[in-house]
Every structure is written in structure tokens, then in C-alpha cells.
C-alpha angles and dihedrals in degrees: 000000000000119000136207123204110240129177119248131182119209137158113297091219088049101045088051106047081048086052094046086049100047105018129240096291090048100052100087087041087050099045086039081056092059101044092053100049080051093054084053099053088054090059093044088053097040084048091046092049091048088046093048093042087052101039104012134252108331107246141240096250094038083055092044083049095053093042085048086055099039086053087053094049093049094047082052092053098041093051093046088057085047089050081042098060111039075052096063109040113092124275104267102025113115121253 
């Protein structure tokens, strides 16, 4: 992806505890990280507008239904990586 230089003012407590945390080279992937998870959320809240406009507030229990399912997809994945790697150490070498 090409870039462009811009000039953005932040902070200067901010910019420098980032910079402390990433390093001077980090820093524009860092800030173009956050931009972009910004720019999705956009998109989540405009999706869920149009959803809501078009089928009404999601509900408690519809919320409580999708966190159910999020937690079991998680547990999934967690346990495939688990399988993964015992799979994947050598024969002989403790867990």
C-alpha cells in the first residue's frame, strides 16, 4: 500500500508514552493501527444502525445468545491450538 506523510497533532503525553511503548519506528504503524480499528468500528456501529432501523433494537437475550456463542468459539479455537501443539512437540518430550 503506498503511503503519504501527513501532520498530526496529539497529545504530547500521549505521543511519547506510545513512543516509549513501540519505539520510534513503531510509532506511524501504531497510530495507522488505531486509525484503522477506528474506521471498523465505524462500519460495526453504521451496520448495526442499518440492522436496528430495519429489524429493531437487538435484544438482551439476543446479546446474552451471541456472547454464549463467541465464548464457545473461543473455547473451539483455544482447544485446536492445544490439540496443535501436543501434536507437534516431539514424541518423548513432556507436555
Amino acid at each position: 500500500m503506498a503511503t503519504k506523510k501527513y501532520t498530526v497533532t496529539l497529545p504530547e503525553e500521549l505521543a511519547e508514552e506510545i513512543r516509549s511503548e513501540v519505539g520510534s519506528g513503531g510509532f506511524s504503524r501504531y497510530v495507522t493501527q488505531a486509525v484503522e480499528r477506528q474506521r471498523e468500528r465505524e462500519r460495526l456501529h453504521a451496520a448495526v444502525d442499518w440492522w436496528e432501523s430495519a429489524y429493531g433494537p437487538v435484544t438482551a437475550e439476543e446479546l446474552a445468545e451471541a456472547e454464549a456463542e463467541r465464548r464457545d468459539i473461543e473455547r473451539a479455537h483455544a482447544e485446536r491450538e492445544e490439540r496443535a501443539r501436543k501434536a507437534a512437540k516431539p514424541s518423548g518430550e513432556a507436555a
